[in-house]
C-alpha positions as CSV (number, residue, x, y, z in Angstrom):
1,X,45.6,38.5,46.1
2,X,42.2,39.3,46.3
3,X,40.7,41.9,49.0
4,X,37.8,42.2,50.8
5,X,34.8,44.3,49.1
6,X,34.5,46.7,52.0
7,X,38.0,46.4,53.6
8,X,40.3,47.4,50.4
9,X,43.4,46.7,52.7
10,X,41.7,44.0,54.1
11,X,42.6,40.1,52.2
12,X,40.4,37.6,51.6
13,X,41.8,34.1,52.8
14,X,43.2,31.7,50.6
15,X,40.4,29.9,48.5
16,X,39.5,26.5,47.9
17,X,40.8,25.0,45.3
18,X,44.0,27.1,44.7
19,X,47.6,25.7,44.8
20,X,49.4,26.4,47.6
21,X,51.8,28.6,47.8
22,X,55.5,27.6,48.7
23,X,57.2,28.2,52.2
24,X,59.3,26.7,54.6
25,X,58.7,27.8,58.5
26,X,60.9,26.5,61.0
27,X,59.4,24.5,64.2
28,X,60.4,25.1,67.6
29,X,63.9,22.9,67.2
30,X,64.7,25.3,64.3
31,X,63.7,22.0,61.7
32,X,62.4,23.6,58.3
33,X,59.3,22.7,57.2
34,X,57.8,22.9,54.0
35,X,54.6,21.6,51.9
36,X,57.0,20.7,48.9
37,X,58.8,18.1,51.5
38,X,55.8,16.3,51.8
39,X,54.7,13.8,49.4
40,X,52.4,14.6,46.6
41,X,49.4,12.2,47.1
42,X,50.1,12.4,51.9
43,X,46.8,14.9,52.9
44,X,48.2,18.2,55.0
45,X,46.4,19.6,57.9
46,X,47.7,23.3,58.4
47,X,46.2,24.8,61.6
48,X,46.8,28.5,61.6
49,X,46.7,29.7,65.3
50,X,46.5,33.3,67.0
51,X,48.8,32.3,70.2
52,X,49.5,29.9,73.1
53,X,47.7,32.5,75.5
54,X,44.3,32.1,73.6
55,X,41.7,29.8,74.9
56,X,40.2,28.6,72.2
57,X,43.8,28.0,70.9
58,X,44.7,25.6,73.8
59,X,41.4,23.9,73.3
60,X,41.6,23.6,69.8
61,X,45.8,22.1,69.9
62,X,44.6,20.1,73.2
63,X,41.6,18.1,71.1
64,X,43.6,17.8,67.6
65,X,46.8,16.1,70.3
66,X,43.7,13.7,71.3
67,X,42.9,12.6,67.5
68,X,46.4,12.9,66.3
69,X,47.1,9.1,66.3
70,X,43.5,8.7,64.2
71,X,45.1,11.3,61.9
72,X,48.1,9.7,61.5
73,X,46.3,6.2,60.7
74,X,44.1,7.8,58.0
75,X,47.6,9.0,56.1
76,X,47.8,12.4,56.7
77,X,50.2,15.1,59.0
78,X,49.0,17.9,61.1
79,X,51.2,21.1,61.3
80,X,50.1,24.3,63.7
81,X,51.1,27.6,62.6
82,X,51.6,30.3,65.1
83,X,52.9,34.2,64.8
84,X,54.5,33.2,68.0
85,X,58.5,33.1,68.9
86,X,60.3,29.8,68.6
87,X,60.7,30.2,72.2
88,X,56.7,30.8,73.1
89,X,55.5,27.9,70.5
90,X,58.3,25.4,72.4
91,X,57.0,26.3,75.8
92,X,53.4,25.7,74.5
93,X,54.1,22.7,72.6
94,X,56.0,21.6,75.7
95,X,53.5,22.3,78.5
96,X,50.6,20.9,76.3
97,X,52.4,18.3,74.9
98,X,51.5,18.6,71.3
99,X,52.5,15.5,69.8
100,X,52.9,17.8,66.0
101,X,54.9,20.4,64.6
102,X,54.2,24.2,65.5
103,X,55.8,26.0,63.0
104,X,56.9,29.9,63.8
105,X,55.7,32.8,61.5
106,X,56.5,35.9,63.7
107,X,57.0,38.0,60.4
108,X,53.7,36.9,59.7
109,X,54.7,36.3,55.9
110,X,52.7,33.1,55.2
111,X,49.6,34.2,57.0
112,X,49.7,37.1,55.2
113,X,50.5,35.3,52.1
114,X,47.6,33.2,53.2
115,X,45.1,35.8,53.4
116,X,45.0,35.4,57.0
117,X,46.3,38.3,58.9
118,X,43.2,39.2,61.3
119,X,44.2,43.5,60.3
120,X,40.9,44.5,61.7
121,X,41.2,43.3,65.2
122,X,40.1,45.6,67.5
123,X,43.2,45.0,69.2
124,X,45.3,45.6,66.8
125,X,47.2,42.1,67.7
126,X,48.3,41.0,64.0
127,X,47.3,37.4,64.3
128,X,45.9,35.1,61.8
129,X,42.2,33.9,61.3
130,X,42.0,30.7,63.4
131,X,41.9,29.2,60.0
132,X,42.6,24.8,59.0
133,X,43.3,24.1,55.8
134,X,43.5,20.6,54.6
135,X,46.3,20.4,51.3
136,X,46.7,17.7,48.8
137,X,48.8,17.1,45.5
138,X,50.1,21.0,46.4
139,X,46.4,22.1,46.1
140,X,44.0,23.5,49.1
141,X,41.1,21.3,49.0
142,X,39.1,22.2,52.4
143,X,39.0,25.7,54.7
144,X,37.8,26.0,57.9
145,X,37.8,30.6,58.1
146,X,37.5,31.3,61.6
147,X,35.7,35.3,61.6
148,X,35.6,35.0,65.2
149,X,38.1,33.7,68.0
150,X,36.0,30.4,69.1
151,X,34.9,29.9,65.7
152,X,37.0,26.4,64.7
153,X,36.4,23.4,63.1
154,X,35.9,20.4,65.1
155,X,38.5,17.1,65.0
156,X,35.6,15.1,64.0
157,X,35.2,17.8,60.8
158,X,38.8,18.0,59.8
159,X,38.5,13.7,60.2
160,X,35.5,14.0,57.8
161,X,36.9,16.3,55.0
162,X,40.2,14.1,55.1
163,X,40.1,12.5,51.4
């Protein structure tokens, strides 16, 4: 993995184009989930999250549930990834009804296997980069980085970078 120039213990996320690493995250009904499930040639949008008490979170889950249908038209699945309990991302997904998949990391393995993990929050909170990837044929093809908390892509930009 590489690291960040000035922040040796610091990764660098995930790059574009690189294949994506396998994993299997459970969502909040315990299903496993898993990129390799997926069919080769079906576009992925992964949505790594910081939490369900983050504002730009709720915004950002509340407008991708309002262009889920369009997503689902154009071919493609949306799964949210949270360092959240199974219990928390149910609750969340429940109250907000998120139409897709929240899948748990609370070991944060695959955000940290993404290059994710947000280590130099001043809060010391070990959350990820609000980060959306889009995958295809087991390969990244488009990253949103977040480097700040309200810094996320727009449905209409995840819409246009769908292949």
């Amino acid at each position: 993995m590489t690291t960040h120039p000035l922040h040796p213990n610091h990764a660098i996320a995930l790059p574009v184009p690189t294949a994506v690493p396998p994993f299997t995250l459970h969502d909040t009904d315990g299903r496993p989930y898993s990129p390799t499930q997926l069919p080769a040639d079906k576009p992925l949008i992964l949505v790594f999250y910081r939490g369900d008490w983050c504002p730009y979170c709720q915004l950002q889950m509340h407008q991708l549930s309002q262009v889920y249908e369009q997503i689902v038209a154009r071919g493609a699945d949306i799964w949210a990834i949270s360092p959240q309990t199974q219990a928390e991302n149910q609750a969340f997904r429940a109250k907000r009804n998120i139409p897709f998949p929240i899948l748990g990391d609370e070991t944060l393995t695959v955000i940290r296997e993404w290059g994710l993990e947000d280590e130099l929050d001043p809060d010391d909170e070990h959350i990820p980069y609000p980060t959306t990837y889009i995958v295809l044929n087991g390969q990244t093809i488009w990253r949103k980085l977040g480097r700040r908390k309200d810094d996320r892509p727009t449905p209409g930009e995840i819409m246009a970078a769908l292949p």
